[in-house]
KEZA-379793 format. One record per atom (N, C-alpha, C, O): atom name; residue number from 1; residue in three letters; x, y, z. Coordinates in steps of 0.02 Angstrom, whole numbers, plus 50000, padded with zeros to 5 digits. Each point is the difference from the previous one (the first is absolute). Layout:
N
@name->CA	resi->NUM	resn->ALA	east->X	north->Y	up->Z
...
***
This chain:
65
@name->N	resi->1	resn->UNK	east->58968	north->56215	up->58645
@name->CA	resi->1	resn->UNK	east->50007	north->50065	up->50030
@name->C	resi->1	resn->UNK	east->50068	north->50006	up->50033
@name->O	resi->1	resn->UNK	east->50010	north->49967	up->50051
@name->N	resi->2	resn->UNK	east->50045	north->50080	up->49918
@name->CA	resi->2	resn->UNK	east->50032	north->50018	up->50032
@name->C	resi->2	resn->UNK	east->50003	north->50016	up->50094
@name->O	resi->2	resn->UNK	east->49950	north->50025	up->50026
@name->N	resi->3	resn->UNK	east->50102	north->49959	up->50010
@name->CA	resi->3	resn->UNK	east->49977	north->50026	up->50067
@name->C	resi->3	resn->UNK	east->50032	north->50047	up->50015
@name->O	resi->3	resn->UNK	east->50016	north->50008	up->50059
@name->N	resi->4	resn->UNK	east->50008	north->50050	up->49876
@name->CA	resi->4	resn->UNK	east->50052	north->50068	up->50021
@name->C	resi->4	resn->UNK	east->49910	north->50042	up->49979
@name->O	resi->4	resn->UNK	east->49994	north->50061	up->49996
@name->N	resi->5	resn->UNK	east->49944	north->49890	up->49993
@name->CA	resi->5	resn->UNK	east->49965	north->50075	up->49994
@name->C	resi->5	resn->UNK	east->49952	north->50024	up->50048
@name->O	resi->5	resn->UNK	east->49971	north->49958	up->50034
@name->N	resi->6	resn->UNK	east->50017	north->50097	up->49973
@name->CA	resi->6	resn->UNK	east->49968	north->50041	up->50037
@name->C	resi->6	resn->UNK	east->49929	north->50002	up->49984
@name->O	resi->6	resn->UNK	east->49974	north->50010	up->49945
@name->N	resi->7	resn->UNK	east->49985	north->49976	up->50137
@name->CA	resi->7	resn->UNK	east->49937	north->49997	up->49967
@name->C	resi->7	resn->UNK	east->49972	north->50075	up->50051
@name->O	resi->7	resn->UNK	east->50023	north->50025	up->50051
@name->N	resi->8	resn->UNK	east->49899	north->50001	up->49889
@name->CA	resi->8	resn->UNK	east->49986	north->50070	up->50068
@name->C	resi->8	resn->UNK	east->49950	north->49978	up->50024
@name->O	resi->8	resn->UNK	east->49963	north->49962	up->49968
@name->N	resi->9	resn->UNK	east->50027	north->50057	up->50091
@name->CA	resi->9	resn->UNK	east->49942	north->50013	up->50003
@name->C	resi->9	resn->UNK	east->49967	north->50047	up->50058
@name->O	resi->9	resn->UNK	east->50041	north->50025	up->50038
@name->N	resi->10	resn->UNK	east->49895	north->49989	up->49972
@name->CA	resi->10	resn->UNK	east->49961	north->50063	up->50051
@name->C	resi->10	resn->UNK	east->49997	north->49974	up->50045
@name->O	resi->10	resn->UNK	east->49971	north->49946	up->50000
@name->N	resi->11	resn->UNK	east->50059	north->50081	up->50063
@name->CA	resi->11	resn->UNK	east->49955	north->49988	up->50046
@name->C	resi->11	resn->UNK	east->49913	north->49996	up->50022
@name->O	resi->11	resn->UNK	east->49966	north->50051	up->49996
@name->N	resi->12	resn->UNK	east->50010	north->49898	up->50020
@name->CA	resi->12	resn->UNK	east->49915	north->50004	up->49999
@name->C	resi->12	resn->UNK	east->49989	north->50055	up->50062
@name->O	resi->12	resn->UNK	east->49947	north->50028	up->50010
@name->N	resi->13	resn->UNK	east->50104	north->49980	up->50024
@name->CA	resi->13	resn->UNK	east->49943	north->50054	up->50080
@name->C	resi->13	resn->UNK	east->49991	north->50071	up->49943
@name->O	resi->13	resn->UNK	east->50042	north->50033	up->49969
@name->N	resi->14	resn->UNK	east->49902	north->49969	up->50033
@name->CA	resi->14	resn->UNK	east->49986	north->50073	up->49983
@name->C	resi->14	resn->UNK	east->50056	north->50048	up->50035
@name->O	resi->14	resn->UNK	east->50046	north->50022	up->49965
@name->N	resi->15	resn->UNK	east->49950	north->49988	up->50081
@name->CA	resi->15	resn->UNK	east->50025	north->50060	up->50016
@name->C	resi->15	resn->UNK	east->50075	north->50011	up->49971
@name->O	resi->15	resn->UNK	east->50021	north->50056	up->49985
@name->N	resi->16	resn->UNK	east->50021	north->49878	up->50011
@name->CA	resi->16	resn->UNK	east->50053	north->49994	up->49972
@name->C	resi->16	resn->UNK	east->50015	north->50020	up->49927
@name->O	resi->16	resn->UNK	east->50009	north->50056	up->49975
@name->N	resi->17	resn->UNK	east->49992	north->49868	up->49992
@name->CA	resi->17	resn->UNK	east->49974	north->50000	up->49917
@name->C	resi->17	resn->UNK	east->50090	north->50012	up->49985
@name->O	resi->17	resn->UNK	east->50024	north->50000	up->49943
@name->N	resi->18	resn->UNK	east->50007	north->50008	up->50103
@name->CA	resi->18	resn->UNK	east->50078	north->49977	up->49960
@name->C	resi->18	resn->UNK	east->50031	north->49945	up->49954
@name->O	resi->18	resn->UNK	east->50009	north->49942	up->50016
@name->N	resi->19	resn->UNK	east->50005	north->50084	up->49929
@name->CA	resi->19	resn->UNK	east->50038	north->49945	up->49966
@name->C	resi->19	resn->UNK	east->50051	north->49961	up->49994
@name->O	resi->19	resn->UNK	east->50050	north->50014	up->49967
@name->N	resi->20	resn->UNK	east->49941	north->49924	up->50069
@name->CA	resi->20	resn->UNK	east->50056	north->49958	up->50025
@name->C	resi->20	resn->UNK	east->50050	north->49968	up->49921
@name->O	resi->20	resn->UNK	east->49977	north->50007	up->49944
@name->N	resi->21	resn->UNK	east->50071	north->49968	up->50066
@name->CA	resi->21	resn->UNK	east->50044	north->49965	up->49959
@name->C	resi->21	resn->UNK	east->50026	north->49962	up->50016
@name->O	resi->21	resn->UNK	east->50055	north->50012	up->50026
@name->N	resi->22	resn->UNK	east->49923	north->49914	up->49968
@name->CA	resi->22	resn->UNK	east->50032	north->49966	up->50042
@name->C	resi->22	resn->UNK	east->50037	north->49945	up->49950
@name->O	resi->22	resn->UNK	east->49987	north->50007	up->49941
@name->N	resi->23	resn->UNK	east->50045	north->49954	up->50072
@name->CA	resi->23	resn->UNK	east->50032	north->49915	up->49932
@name->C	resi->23	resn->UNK	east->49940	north->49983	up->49977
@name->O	resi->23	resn->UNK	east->49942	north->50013	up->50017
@name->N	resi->24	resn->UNK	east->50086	north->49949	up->49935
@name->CA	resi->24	resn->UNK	east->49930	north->49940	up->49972
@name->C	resi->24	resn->UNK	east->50014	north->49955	up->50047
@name->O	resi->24	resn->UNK	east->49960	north->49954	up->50007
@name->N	resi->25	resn->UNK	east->50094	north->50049	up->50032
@name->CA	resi->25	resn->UNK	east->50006	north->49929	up->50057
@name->C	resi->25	resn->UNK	east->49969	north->50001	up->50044
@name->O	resi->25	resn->UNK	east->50018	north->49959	up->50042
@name->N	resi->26	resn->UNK	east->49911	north->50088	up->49978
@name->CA	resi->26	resn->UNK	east->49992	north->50033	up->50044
@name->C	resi->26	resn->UNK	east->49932	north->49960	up->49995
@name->O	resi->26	resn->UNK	east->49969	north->49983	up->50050
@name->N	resi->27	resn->UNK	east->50015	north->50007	up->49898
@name->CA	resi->27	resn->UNK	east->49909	north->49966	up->49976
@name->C	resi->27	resn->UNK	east->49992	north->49950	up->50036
@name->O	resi->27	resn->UNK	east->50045	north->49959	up->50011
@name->N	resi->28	resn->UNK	east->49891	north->50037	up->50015
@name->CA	resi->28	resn->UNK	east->49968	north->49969	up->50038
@name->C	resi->28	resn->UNK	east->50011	north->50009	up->50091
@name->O	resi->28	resn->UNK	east->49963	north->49988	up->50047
@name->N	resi->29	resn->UNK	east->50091	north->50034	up->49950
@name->CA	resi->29	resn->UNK	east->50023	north->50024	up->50073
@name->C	resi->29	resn->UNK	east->49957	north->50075	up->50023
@name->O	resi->29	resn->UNK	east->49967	north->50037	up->49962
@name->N	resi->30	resn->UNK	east->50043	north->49970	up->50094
@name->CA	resi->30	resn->UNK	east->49952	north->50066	up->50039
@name->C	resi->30	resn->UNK	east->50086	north->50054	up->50012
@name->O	resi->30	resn->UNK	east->50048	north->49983	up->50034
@name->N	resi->31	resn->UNK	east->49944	north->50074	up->49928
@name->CA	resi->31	resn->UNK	east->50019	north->50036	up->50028
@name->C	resi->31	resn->UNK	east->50008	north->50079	up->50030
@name->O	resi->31	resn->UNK	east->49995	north->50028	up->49946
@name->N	resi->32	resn->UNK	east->50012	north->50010	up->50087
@name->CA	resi->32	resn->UNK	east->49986	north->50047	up->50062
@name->C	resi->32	resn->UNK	east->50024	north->50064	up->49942
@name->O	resi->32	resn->UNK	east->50048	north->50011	up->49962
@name->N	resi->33	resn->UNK	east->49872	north->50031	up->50060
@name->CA	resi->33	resn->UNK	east->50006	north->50076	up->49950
@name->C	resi->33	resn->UNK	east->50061	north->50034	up->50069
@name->O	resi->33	resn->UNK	east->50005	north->49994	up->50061
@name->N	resi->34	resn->UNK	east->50032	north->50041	up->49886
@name->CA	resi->34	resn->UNK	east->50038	north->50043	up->50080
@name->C	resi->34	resn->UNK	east->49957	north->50067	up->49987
@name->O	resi->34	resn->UNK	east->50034	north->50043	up->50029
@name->N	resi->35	resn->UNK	east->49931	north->49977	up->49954
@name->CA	resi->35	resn->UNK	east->49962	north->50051	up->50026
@name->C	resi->35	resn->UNK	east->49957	north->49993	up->50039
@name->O	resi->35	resn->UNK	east->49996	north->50050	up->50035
@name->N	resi->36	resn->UNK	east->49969	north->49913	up->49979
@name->CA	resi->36	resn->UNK	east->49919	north->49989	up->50055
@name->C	resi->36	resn->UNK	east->50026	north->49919	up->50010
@name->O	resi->36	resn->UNK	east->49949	north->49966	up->49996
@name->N	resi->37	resn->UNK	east->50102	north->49996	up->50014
@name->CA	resi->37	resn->UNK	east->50015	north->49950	up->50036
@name->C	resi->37	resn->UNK	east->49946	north->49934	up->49990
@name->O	resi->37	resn->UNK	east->49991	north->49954	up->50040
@name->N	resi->38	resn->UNK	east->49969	north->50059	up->49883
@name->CA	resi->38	resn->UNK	east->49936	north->49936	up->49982
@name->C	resi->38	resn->UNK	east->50038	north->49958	up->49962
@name->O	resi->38	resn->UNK	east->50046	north->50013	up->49961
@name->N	resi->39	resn->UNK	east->49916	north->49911	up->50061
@name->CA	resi->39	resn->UNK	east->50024	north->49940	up->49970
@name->C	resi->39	resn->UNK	east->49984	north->49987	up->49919
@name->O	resi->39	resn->UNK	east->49943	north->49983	up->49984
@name->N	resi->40	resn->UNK	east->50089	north->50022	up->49983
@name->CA	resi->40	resn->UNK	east->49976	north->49970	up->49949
@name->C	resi->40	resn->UNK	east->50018	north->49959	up->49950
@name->O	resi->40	resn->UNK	east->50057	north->50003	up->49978
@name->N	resi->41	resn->UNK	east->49901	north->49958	up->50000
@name->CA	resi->41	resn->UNK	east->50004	north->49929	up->49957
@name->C	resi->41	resn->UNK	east->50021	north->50018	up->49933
@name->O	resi->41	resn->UNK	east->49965	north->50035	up->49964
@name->N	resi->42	resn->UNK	east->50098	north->49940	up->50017
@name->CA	resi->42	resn->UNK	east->50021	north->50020	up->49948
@name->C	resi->42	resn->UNK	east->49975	north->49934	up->49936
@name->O	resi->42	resn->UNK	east->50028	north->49945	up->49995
@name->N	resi->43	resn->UNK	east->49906	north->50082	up->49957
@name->CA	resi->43	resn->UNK	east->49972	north->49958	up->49948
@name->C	resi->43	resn->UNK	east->50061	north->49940	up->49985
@name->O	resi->43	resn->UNK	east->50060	north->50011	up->50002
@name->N	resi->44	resn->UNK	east->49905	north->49922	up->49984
@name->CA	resi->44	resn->UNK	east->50044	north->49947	up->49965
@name->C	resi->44	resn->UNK	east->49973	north->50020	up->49932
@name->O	resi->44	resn->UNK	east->49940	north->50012	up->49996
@name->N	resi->45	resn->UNK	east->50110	north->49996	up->49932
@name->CA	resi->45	resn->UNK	east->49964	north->49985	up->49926
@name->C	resi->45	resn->UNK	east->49968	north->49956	up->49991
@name->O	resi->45	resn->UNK	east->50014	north->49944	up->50022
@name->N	resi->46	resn->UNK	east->49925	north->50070	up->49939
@name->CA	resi->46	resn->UNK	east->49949	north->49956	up->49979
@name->C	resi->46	resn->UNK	east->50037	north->49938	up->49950
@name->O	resi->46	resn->UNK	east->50049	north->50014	up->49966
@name->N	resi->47	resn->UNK	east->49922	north->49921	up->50034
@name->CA	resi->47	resn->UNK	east->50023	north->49945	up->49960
@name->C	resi->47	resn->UNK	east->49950	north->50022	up->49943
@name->O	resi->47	resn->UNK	east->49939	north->50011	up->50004
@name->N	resi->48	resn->UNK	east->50094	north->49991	up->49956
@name->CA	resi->48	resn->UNK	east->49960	north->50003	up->49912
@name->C	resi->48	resn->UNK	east->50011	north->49928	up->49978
@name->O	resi->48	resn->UNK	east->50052	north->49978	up->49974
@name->N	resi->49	resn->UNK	east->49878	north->49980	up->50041
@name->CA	resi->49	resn->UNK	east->50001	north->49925	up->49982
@name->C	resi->49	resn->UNK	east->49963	north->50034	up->49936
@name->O	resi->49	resn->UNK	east->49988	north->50061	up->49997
@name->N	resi->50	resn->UNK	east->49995	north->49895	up->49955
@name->CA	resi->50	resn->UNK	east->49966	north->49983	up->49939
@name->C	resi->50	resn->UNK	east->49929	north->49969	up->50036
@name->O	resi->50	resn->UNK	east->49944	north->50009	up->49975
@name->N	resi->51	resn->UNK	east->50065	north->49954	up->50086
@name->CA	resi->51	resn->UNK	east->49962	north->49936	up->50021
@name->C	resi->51	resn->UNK	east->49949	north->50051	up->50067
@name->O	resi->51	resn->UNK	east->49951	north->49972	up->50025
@name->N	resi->52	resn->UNK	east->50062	north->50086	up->49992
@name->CA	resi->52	resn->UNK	east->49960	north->50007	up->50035
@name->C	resi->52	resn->UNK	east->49952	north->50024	up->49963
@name->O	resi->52	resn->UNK	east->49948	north->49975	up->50023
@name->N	resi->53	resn->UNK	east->50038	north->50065	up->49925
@name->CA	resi->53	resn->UNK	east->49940	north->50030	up->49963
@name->C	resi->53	resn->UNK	east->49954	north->49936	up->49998
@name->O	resi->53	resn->UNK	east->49942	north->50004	up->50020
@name->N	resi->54	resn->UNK	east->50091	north->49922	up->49951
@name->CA	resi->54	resn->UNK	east->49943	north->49951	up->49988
@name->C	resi->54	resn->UNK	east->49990	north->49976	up->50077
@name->O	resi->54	resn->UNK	east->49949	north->49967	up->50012
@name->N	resi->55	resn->UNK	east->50077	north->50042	up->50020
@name->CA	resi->55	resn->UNK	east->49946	north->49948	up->50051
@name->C	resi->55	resn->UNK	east->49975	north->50060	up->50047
@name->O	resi->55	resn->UNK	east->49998	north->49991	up->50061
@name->N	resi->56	resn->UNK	east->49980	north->50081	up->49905
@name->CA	resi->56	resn->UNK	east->49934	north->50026	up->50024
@name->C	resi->56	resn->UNK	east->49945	north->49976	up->49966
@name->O	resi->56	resn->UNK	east->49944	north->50014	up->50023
@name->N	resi->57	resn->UNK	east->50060	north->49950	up->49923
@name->CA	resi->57	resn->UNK	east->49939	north->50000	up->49954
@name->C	resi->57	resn->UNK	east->49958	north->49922	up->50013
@name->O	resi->57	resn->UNK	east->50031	north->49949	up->49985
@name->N	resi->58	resn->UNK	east->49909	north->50047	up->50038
@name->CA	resi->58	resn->UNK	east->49985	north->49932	up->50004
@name->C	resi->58	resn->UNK	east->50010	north->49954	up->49953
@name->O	resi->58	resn->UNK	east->50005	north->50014	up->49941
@name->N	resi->59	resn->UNK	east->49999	north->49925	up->50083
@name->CA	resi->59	resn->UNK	east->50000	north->49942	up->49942
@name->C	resi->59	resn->UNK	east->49941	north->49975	up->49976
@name->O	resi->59	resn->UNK	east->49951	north->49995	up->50038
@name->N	resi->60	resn->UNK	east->50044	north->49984	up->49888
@name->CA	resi->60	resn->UNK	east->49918	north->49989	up->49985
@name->C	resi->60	resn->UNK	east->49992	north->49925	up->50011
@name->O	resi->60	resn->UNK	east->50033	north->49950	up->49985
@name->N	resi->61	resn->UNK	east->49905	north->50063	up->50047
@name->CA	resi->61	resn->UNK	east->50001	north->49888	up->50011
@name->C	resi->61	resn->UNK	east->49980	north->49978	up->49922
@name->O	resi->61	resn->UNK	east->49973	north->50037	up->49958
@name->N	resi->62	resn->UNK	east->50042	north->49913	up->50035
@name->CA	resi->62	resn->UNK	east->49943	north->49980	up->49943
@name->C	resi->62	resn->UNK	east->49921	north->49956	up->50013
@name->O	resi->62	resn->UNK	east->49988	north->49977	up->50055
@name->N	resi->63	resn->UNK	east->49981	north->50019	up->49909
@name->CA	resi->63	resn->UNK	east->49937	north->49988	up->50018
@name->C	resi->63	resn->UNK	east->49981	north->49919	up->49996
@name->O	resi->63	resn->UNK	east->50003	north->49966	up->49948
@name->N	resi->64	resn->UNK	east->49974	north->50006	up->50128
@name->CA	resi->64	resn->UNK	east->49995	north->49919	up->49981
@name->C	resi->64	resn->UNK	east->49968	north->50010	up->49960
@name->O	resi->64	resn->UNK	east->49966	north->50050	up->49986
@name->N	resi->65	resn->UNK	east->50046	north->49874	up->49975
@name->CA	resi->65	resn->UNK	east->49941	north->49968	up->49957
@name->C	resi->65	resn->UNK	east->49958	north->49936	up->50027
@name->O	resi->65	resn->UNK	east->49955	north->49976	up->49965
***
């Protein structure tokens, strides 16, 4: 990910709902709507493992003999 790009997003206060623009350098950090002055958590991107789908799935025992 480039860090010249721009990520959007809503403000959550209802009453607000302004659309901020802030860096991609900005992820994971909290930062301040200037309309209604609320904190907010700017999403980290999800890791796209291969490996998390399998270890939701149980493992099969096998059966003593």
């Amino acid at each position: 990910m480039a860090g010249d790009e721009v990520i959007r997003i809503m403000c959550p206060n209802l009453g607000c709902q302004r659309v901020l623009a802030v860096p991609s350098s900005a992820r994971g950090k909290l930062v301040r709507c200037r309309g209604c002055g609320s904190n907010i958590r700017i999403p980290v991107p999800r890791a796209e493992s291969p490996s998390a789908p399998q270890a939701a799935q149980p493992q099969q025992q096998k059966p003593a003999a």
